[in-house]
C-alpha positions as semicolon CSV with decimal commas, in nm:
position;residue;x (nm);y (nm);z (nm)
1;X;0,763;1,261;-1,145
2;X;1,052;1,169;-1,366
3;X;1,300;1,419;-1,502
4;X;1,425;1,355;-1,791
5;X;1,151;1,158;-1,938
6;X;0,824;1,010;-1,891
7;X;0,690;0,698;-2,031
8;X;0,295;0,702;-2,025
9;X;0,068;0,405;-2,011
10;X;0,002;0,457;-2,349
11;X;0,385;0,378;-2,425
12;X;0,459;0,734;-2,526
13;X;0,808;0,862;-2,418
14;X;0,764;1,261;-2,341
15;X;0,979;1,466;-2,228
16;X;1,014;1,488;-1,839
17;X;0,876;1,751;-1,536
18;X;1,244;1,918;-1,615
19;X;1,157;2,175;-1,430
20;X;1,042;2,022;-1,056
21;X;1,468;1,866;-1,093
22;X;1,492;2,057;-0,749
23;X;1,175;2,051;-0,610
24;X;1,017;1,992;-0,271
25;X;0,704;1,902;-0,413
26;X;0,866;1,612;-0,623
27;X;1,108;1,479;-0,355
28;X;0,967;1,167;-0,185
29;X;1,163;0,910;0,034
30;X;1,212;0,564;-0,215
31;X;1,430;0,217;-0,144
32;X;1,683;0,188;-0,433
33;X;1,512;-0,122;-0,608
34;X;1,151;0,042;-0,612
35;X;1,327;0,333;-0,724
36;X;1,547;0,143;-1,036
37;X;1,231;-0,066;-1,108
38;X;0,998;0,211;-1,160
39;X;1,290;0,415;-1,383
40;X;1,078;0,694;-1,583
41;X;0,749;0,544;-1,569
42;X;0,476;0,787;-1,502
43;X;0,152;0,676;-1,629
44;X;-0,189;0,904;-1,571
45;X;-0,569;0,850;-1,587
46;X;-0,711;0,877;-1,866
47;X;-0,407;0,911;-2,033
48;X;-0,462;0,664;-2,376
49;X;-0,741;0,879;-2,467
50;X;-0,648;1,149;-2,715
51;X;-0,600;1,451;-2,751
52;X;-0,555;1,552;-2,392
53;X;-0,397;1,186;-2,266
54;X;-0,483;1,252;-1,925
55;X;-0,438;1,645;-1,879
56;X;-0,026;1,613;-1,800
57;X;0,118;1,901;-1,624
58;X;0,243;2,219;-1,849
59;X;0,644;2,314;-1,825
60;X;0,653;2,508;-1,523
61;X;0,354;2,436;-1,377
62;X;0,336;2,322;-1,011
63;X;0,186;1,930;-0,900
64;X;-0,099;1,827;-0,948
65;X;-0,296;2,052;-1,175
66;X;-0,526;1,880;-1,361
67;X;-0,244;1,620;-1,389
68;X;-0,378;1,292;-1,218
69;X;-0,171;1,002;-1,141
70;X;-0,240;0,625;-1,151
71;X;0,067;0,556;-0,919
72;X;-0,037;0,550;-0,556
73;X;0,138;0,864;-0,363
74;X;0,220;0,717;-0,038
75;X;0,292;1,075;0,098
76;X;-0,057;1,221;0,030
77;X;-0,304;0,954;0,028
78;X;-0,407;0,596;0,183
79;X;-0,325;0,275;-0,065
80;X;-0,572;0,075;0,133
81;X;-0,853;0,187;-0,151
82;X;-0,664;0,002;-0,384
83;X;-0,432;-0,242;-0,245
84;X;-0,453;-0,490;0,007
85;X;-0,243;-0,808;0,139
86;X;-0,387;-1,143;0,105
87;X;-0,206;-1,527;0,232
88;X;-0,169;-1,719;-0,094
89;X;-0,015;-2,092;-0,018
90;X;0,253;-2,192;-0,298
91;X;0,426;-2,529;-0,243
92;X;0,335;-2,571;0,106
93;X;0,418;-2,283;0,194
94;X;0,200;-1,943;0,268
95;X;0,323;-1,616;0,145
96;X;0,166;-1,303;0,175
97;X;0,158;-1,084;-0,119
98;X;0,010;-0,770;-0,237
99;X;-0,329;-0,789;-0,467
100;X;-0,532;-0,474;-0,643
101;X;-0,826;-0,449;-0,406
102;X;-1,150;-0,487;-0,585
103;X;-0,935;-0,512;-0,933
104;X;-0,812;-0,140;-0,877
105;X;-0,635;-0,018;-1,196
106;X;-0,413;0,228;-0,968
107;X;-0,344;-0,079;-0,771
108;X;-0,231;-0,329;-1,012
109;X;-0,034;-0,048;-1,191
110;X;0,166;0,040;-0,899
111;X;0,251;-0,326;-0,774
112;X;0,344;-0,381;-1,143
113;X;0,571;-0,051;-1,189
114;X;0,720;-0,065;-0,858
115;X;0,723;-0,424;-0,838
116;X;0,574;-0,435;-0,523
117;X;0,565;-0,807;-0,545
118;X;0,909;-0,886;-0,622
119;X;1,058;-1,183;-0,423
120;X;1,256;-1,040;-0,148
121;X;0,937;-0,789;-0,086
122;X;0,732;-1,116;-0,032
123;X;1,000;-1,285;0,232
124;X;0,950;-0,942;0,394
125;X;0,564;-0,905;0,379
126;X;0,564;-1,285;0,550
127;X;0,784;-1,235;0,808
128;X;0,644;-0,968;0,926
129;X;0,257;-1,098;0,886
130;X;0,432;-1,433;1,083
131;X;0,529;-1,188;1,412
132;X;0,179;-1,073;1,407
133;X;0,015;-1,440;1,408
134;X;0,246;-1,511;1,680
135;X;0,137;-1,187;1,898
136;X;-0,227;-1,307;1,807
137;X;-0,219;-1,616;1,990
138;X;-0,318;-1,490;2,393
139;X;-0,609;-1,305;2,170
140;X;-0,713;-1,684;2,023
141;X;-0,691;-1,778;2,421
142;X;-0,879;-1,561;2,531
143;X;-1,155;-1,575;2,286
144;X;-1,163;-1,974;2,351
145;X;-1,180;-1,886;2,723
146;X;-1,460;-1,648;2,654
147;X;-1,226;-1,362;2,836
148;X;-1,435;-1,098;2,623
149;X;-1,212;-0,801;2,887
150;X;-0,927;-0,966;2,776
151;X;-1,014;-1,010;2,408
152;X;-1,044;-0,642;2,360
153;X;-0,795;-0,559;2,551
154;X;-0,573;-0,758;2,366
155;X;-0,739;-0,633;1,999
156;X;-0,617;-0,286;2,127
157;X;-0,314;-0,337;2,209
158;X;-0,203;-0,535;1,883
159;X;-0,361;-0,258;1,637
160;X;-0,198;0,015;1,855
161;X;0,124;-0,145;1,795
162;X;0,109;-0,266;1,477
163;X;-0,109;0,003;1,270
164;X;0,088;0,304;1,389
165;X;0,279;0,597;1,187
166;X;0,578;0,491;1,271
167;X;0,571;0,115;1,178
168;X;0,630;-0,019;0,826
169;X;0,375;-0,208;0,624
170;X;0,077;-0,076;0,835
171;X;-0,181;-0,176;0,542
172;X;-0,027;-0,516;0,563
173;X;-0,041;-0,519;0,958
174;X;-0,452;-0,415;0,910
175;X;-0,487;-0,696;0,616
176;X;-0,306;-0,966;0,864
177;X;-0,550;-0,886;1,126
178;X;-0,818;-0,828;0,913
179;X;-0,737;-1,192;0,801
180;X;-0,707;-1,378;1,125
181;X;-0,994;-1,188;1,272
182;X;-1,285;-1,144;1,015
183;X;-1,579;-0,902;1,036
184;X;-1,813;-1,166;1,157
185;X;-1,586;-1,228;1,487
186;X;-1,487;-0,854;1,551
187;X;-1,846;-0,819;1,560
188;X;-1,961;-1,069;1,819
189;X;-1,641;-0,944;2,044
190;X;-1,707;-0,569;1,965
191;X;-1,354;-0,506;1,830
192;X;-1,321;-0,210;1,594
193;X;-1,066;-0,152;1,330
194;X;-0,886;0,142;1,330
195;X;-0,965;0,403;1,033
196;X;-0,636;0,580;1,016
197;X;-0,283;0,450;1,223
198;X;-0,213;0,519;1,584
199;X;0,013;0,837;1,609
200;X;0,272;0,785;1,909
């Protein structure tokens, strides 16, 4: 929550949660350019309809309250319900790129305010979707070989390493696999995808 000022999705500059400056609660780990790009914006649901504009939190009242945010909190809940990663092929060349999953508001709002799908994100989100086709290829073998042992032994070891705690882009990870290996094939091979990452 911004400081000094927030700017709402109903364009209204307020003043800012002033008073959460030093704050556990409001302290969350950010790269520089997410950080610069998002700047004071702090839009809520509900918040162009008058006269409550989306319940915001009172001066020196803790997070959340009634206060609820369209931004996607990466430190309290899972993004999956509104984002996901999807190959899109632009002059020959595939990129993957984050999309609002099933037209999510929160979704779209927090690629666009964050700018989740800035350029050097994108080289990023492809080169590491481009490891994971490469570690998918004895899984391919072994599915042309009929090797179902090997199949799902090879499933689990590519979502334990991939959709763990400790890796980065772990929604992207799921989406790449999800993409390569679609619910009609995990079915006849009996693969399973994980609900929540691997802890180590």
């Amino acid at each position: 929550r911004p400081k000094l000022s927030a700017v709402r999705s109903n364009r209204v500059d307020v003043p800012g949660y002033w008073w959460l400056t030093w704050s556990w609660q409001n302290l969350l780990f950010c790269c520089w350019n997410c950080n610069t790009t998002k700047l004071d914006q702090f839009p809520l649901k509900g918040d162009s309809i008058r006269p409550h504009f989306g319940h915001p939190l009172g001066a020196g009242h803790p997070p959340p309250g009634r206060e609820r945010a369209i931004l996607i909190d990466p430190a309290e809940e899972d993004g999956a319900a509104s984002l996901q990663f999807l190959p899109v092929s632009l002059r020959r060349k595939r990129q993957w790129r984050p999309f609002a999953r099933a037209g999510s508001r929160r979704g779209d709002q927090t690629i666009r305010i964050l700018g989740l799908d800035r350029d050097e994100l994108i080289d990023l989100y492809t080169s590491w979707a481009s490891i994971i086709e490469r570690d998918l290829q004895p899984m391919r073998a072994a599915i042309l070989r009929g090797d179902q042992l090997r199949v799902r032994e090879e499933w689990s070891s590519l979502t334990r390493r991939y959709y763990r705690e400790d890796q980065p882009f772990t929604q992207l990870s799921l989406d790449v696999l999800a993409y390569h290996v679609p619910a009609a094939e995990r079915s006849t091979w009996k693969l399973v995808m994980p609900k929540k990452p691997w802890r180590r």
